[in-house]
N, C-alpha and C positions, 0 to 999 in steps of 0.2 A: 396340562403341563407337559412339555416336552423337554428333551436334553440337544445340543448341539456342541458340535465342539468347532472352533472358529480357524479358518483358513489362511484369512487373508486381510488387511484393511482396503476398505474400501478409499475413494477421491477424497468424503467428506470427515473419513475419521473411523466410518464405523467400522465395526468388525462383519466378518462375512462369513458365511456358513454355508453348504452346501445347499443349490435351491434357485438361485440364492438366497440367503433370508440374512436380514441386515441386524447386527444388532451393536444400540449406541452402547460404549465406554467399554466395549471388548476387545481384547488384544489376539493374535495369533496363539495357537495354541492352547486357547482358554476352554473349556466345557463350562457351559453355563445352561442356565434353566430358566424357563419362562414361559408365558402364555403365545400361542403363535395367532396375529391379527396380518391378515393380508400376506405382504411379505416381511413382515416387520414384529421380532420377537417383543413383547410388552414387558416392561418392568423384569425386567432380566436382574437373574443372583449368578454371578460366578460360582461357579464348583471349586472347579482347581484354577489357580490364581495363574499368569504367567511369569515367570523367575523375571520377566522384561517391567512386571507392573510395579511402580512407586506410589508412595505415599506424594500425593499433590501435594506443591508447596502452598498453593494460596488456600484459605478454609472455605470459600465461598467456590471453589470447583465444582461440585456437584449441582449446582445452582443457578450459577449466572454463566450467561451463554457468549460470554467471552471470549472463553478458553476451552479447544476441544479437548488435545491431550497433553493436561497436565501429569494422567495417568500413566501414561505409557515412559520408558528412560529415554532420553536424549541416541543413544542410537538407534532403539525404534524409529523413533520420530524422524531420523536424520536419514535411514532406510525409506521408510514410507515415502517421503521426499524425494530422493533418488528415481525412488520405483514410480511414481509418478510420473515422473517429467518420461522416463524410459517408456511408459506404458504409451503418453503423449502420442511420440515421435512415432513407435510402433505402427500405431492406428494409421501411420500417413508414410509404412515403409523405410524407416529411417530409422538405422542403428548407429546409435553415439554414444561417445564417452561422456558420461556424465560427473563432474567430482564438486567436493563440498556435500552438503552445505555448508557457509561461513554464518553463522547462525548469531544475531545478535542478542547482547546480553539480553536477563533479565531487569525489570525498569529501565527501562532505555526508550521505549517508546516515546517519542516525544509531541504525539497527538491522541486524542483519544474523543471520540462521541458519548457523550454521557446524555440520556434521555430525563427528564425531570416534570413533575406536575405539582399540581398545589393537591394541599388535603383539609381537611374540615381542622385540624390543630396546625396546618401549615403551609409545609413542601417536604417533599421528597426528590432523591436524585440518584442516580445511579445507573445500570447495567440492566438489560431485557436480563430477565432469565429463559433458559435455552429452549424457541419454540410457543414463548409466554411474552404475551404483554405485561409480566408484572415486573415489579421495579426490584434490583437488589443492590442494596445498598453497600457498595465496595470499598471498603474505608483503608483499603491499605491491599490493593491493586500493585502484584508482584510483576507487572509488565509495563505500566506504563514510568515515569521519570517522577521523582517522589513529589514534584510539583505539581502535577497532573494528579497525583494520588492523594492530594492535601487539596482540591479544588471541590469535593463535594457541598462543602458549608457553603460554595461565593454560589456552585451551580442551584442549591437550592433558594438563597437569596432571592436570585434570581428570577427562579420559580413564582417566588411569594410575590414579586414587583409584577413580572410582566405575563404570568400563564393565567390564564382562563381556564375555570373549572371542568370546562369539555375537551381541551385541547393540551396535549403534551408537549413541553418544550423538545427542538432535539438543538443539543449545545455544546458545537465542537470548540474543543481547546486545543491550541498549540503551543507549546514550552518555545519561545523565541530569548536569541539573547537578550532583548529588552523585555522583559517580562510574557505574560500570557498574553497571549488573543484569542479572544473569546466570538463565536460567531453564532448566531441563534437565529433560529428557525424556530414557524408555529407560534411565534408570542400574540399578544395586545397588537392592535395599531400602537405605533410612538408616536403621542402626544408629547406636548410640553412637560405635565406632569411625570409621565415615565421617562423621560430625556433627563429629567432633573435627579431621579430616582437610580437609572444608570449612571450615572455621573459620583454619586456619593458611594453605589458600590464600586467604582472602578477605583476609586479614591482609598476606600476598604480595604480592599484587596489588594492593593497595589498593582491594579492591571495594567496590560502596555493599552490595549485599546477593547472596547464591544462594538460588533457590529450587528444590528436590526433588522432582521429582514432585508438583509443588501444593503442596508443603511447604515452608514457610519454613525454612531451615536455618540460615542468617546471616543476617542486618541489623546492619550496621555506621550504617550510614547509610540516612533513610527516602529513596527515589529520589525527586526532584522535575524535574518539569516546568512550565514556564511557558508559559503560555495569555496571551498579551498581557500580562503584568505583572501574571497573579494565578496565585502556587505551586502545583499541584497533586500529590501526594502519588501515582506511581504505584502502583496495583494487580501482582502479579507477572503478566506474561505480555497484560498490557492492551494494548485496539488503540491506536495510537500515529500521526500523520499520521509518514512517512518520513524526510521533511527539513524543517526549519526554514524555507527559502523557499518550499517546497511549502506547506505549512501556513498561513503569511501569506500567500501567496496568494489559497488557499481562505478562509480568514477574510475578507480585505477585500471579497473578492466577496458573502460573503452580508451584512457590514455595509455598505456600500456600498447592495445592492439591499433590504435592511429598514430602511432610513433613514425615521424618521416613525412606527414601530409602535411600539406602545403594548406589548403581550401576547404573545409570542410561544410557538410549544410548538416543540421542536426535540423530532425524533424520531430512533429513534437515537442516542441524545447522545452515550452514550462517557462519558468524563469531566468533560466540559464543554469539548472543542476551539471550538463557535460559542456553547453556552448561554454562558459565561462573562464572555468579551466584549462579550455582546447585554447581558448583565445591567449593564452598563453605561450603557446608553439604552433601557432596557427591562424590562417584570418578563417571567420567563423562568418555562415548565413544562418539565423535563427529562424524556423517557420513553426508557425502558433497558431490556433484560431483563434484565443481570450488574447484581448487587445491590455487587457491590463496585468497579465503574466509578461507578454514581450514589454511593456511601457517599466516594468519594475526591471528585466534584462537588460535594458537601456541605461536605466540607471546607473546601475550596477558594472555596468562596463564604465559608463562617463566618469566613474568614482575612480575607477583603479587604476593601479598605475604599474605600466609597463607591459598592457594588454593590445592586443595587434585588432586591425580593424571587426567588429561583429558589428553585422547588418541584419536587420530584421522585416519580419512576411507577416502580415497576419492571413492567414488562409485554413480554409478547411481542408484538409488532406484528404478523408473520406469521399467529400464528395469531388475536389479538383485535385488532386494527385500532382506531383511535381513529375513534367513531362521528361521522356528521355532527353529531349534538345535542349532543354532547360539544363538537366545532369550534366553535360559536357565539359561548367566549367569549374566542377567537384573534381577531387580525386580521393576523396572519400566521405562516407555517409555515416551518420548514427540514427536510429531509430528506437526511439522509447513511446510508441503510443498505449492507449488504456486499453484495457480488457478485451476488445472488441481487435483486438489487432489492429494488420496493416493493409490486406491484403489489394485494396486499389492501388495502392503506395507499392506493394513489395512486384505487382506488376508489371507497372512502369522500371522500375529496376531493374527486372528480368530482361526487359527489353531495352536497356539501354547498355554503354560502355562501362560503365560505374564497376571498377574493380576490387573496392574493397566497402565493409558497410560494416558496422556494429551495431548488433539488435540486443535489445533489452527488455524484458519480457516481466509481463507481471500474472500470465496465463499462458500455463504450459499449453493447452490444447490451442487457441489462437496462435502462439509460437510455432509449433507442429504444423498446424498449413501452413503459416507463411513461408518457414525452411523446407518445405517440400518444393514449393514452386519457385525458391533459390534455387537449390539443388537440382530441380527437371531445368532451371535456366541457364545451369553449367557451374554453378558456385561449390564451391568448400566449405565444409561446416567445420569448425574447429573444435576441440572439447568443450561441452558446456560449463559453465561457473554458476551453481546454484546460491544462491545471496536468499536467507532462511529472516526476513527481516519482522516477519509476524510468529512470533515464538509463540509455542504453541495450539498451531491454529494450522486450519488446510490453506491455506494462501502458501503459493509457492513463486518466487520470483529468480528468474536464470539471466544470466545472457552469454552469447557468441559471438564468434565473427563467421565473418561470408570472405570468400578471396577468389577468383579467378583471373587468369592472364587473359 
């Protein structure tokens, strides 16, 4: 048994101690005790508590692996954040103003993966607990939207129709204006029988749609989402901003910093989370790889009214990059791609005329190269906007702009 007293947190939440030696649900400041294995203290007891540490709002914190820190107060957590994305940018030379986070509420989440299997009396549904294959059953889920947290009884149903006793469902929900859409991985082949079986749960529950293994099974209703007050038609299983203040968020910040462009190409588009909007004070070019996120963009524009012309790409940006000569007949850019950053994309940039861009970040360290080789390209980085849209959790999402004459 040794003591340590803890530093710092670390990227994933934990706390740090001289060594370093990692230790989970510890806060700065704390002296705690424990068995030390590797670099990682075991079954750690706090000694002295941190004046920073809360009573977790939800009862299943300690267990399900959801939520890192619901332990820590809301400026901890809002610090840690900061100090992140600063640590980021460091590592690649780069000192910025960092502010926020705009931290969205509790239950707001308006998706959520919930994992489910059958058992000898049934099913079960619920949440990995942290590091564990076992199920825990979350019956009143402080983060996601109270519909999503009243969904375990349809996700186990579920379960009992289409899981195989070797195989665990995984069965993401989205709270859409027209009800849930439910999209499942892992099940049964869909037979006639389970086709029929989906049918009477979605009837149950009053779903908007299931979809099977990429297979449409029901639609009751087409799922819709709204992009500033123009419908968009979801895709099954489409990327989605998290929460609804998260998402306005991010949106005012790249309308806000494209105020005055004429042309815009958003890359990345998705479904039109910024093309939409922009096309509002702007003709917009959508570039997408998934042909069925721009096919819903399309829609969505043909729907609304008093939206300026949006064209759309399907292309892989990763591997074919939108060339400088291509650029010239932008005068400004947005970038939202996933985890993996931009950096073929943020290249071509550097080498082109393209004077203004708005990047949108959902990984500070991918962010951090790509503002590096803006910045070695001649750009201005302007204060960061940290958008905190996964409460309580290490997921950190920011964005900026780029400017140069």
């Amino acid at each position: 048994m040794m003591e340590l007293t803890i530093t710092e947190l670390g990227h994933l939440g934990d706390g740090i101690a001289d060594g370093p030696i990692y230790v989970a649900g510890a806060l700065p400041g704390e002296k705690v005790t424990g068995e030390l294995v590797g670099d990682r203290l075991q079954t750690p007891k706090i000694v002295t508590p941190s004046s920073d540490r809360v009573t977790p709002p939800c009862r299943h914190a300690r267990s399900c692996g959801g939520c890192l820190m619901q332990h820590a107060s809301d400026d901890v957590v809002a610090e840690w954040k900061r100090t992140t994305v600063e640590q980021a940018l460091r590592s690649h030379g780069i000192e910025a103003k960092v502010t926020g986070p705009r931290t969205s509420l509790a239950r707001s989440r308006r998706r959520a993966g919930f994992s489910a299997r059958r058992t000898k009396k049934g099913a079960m549904a619920g949440f990995h607990a942290r590091g564990s294959d076992v199920l825990i059953s979350v019956t009143d889920c402080k983060l996601v939207t109270p519909s999503l947290s009243g969904a375990l009884p349809m996700v186990e149903t579920l379960a009992k129709a289409g899981a195989s006793r070797k195989n665990e469902l995984s069965v993401m929900v989205t709270d859409t204006q027209t009800g849930l859409d439910v999209f499942v991985g892992g099940g049964k082949p869909l037979d006639t029988k389970l086709q029929f079986g989906l049918a009477e749960i979605a009837r149950s529950y009053d779903l908007a749609r299931i979809t099977w293994s990429d297979e449409i099974a029901v639609q009751r209703r087409v799922p819709l989402v709204d992009f500033d007050g123009i419908s968009v038609p979801l895709p099954p299983g489409a990327f989605l901003q998290a929460t609804l203040a998260g998402e306005e968020a991010l949106r005012r910040f790249v309308l806000d910093n494209l105020q005055g462009a004429t042309h815009v190409l958003d890359l990345f588009s998705g479904c039109g989370t910024f093309s939409l909007p922009l096309s509002q004070q702007a003709r917009v070019h959508a570039v997408e790889n998934d042909a069925r996120m721009l096919n819903a963009l399309d829609q969505g524009w043909r729907h609304g009214n008093g939206l300026r012309q949006v064209t759309t790409e399907q292309r892989d940006l990763f591997r074919n990059p939108v060339l400088p000569f291509e650029l010239k007949r932008f005068d400004a850019v947005v970038l939202d791609p996933p985890r993996a950053g931009a950096a073929a994309q943020v290249k071509q940039l550097g080498e082109s005329h393209t004077n203004r861009i708005v990047y949108v970040s959902c990984n500070p360290a991918t962010f951090a190269r790509d503002a590096s080789q803006l910045v070695l390209s001649g750009y201005k980085m302007s204060p960061i906007q940290i958008v905190d849209q996964f409460r309580w959790s290490s997921h950190v999402e920011l964005c900026a702009s780029f400017h140069r004459n």
